[in-house]
Residue frames as a rotation matrix with the C-alpha (Angstrom) as fourth column:
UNK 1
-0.194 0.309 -0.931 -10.79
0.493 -0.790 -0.365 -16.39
-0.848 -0.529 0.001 -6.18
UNK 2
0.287 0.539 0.792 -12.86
0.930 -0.354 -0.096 -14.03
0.228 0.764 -0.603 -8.53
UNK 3
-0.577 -0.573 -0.582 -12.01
0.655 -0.750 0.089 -11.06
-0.488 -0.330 0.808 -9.44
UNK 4
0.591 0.801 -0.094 -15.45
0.541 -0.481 -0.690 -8.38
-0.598 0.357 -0.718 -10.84
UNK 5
-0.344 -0.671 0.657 -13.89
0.925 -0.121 0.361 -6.91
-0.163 0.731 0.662 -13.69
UNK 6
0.338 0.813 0.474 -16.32
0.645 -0.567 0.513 -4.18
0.686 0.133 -0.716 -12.89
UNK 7
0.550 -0.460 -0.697 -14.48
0.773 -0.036 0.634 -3.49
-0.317 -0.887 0.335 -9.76
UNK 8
0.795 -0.453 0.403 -12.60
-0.411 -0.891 -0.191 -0.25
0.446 -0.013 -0.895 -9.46
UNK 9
0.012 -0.737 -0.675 -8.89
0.906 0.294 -0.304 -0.54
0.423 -0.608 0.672 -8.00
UNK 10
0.686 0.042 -0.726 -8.63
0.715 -0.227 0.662 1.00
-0.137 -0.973 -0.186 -5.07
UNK 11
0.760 -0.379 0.527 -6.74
-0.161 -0.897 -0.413 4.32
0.629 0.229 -0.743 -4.88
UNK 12
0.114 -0.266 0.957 -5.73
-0.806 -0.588 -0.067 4.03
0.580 -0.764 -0.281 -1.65
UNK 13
0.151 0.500 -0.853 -4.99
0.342 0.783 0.520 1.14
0.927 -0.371 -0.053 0.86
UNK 14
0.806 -0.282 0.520 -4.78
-0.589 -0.469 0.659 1.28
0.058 -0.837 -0.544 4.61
UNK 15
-0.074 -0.752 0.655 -2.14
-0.846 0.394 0.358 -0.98
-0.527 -0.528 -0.666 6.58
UNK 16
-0.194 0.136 0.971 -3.85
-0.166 0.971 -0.169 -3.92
-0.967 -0.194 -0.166 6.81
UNK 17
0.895 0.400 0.199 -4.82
-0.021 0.482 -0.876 -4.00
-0.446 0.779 0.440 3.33
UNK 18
0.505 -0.712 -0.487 -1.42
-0.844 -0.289 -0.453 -3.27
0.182 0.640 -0.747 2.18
UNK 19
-0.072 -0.208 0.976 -0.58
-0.691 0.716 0.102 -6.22
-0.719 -0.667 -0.195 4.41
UNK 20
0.411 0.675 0.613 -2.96
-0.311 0.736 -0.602 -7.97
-0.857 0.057 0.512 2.77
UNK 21
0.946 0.129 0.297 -2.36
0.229 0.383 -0.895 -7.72
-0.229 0.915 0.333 -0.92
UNK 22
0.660 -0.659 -0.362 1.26
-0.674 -0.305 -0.673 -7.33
0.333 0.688 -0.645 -0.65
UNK 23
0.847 -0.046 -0.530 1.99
0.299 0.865 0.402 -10.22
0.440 -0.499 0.746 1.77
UNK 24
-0.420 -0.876 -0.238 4.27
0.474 0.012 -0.880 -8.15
0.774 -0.483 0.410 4.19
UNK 25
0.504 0.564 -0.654 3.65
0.820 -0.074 0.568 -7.50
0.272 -0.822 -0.500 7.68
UNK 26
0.903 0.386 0.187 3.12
0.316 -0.893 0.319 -4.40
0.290 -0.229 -0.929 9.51
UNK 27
0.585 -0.623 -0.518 6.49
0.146 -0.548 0.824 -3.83
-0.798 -0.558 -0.230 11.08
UNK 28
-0.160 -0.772 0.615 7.86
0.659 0.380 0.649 -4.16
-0.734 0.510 0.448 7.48
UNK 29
0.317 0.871 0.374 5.37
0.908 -0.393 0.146 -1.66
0.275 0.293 -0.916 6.31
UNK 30
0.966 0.127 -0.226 6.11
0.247 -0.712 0.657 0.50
-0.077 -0.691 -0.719 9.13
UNK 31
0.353 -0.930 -0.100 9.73
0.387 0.048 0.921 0.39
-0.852 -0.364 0.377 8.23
UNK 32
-0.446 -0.179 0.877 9.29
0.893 -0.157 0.422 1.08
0.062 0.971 0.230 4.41
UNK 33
0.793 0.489 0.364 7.14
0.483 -0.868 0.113 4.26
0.371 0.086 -0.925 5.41
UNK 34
0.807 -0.504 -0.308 10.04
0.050 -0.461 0.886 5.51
-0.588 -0.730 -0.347 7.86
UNK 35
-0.628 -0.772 0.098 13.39
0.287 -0.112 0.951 4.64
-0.723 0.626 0.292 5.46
UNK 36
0.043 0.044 -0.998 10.99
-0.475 -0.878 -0.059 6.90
-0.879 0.477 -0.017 3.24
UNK 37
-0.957 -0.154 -0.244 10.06
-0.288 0.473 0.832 3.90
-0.012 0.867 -0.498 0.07
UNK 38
-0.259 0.930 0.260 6.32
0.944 0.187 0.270 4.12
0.203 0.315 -0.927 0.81
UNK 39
-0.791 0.417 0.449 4.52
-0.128 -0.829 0.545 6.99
0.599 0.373 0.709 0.56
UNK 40
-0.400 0.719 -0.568 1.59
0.916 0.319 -0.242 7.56
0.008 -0.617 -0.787 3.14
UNK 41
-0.609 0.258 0.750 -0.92
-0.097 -0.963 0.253 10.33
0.787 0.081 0.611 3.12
UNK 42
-0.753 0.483 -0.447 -3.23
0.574 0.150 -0.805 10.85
-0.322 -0.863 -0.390 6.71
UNK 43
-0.631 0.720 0.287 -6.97
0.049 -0.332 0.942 11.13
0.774 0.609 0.174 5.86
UNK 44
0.270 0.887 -0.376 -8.23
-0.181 0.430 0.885 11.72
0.946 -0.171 0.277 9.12
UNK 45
0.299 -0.836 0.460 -6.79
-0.931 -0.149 0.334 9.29
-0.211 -0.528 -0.823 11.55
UNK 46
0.879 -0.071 0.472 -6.38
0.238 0.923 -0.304 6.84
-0.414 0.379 0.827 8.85
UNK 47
0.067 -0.938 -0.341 -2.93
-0.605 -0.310 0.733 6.35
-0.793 0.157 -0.588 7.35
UNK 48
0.984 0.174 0.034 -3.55
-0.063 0.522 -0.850 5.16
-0.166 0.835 0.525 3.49
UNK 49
-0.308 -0.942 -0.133 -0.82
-0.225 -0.063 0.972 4.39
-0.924 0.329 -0.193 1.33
UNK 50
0.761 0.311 -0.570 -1.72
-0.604 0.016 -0.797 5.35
-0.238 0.950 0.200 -2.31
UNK 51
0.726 0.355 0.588 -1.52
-0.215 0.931 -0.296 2.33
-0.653 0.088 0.753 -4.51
UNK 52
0.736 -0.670 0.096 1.18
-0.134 -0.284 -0.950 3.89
0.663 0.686 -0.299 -6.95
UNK 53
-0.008 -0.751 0.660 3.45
-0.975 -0.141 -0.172 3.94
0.222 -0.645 -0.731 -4.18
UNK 54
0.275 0.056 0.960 2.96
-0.665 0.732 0.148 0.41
-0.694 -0.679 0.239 -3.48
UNK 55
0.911 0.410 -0.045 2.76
-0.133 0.187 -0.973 -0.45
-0.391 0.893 0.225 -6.91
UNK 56
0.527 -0.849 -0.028 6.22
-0.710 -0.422 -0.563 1.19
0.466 0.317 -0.826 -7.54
UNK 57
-0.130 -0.576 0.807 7.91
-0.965 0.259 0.030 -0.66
-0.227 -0.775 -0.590 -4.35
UNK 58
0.498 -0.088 0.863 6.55
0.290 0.954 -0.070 -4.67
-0.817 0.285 0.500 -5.83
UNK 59
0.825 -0.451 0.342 7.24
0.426 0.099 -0.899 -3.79
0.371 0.887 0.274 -9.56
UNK 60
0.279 -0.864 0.420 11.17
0.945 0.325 0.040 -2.91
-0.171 0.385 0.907 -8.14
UNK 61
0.189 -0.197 0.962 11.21
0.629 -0.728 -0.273 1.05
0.754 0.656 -0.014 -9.17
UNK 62
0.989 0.120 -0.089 10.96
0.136 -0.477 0.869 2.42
0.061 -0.871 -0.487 -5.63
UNK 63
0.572 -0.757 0.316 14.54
-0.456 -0.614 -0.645 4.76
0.682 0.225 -0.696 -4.74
C-alpha cells in the first residue's frame, strides 16, 4: 500500500475510520468514548474523533 506524501492527515476520523486505522472495533470505540479516553466532537450528526485523541490513546499517553 502507497501512501501520497502529498496527502494531508486527516484531522478528524469518524467511527469506521477509527476502526479502520486503529484495528479496534466499534463496541471498543464506543467504550473508550464513554470511560472518557477518546475524545469525540458532533459535527452535525456525525461523531468524529479528532486524530490527537486517537493518536494519544495508540502512542500509550491517554489518562
Amino acid at each position: 500500500m502507497s501512501v501520497n506524501p502529498n496527502t494531508p492527515a486527516p484531522l478528524a476520523y469518524s467511527i469506521e475510520e477509527a476502526c479502520r486505522v486503529s484495528s479496534l472495533g466499534k463496541t471498543n470505540i464506543y467504550a473508550l468514548i464513554k470511560a472518557g479516553k477518546l475524545d469525540v466532537r458532533k459535527v452535525g450528526a456525525r461523531t468524529l474523533i479528532p486524530a490527537a485523541s486517537l493518536h494519544t490513546l495508540i502512542n500509550g499517553e491517554a489518562a
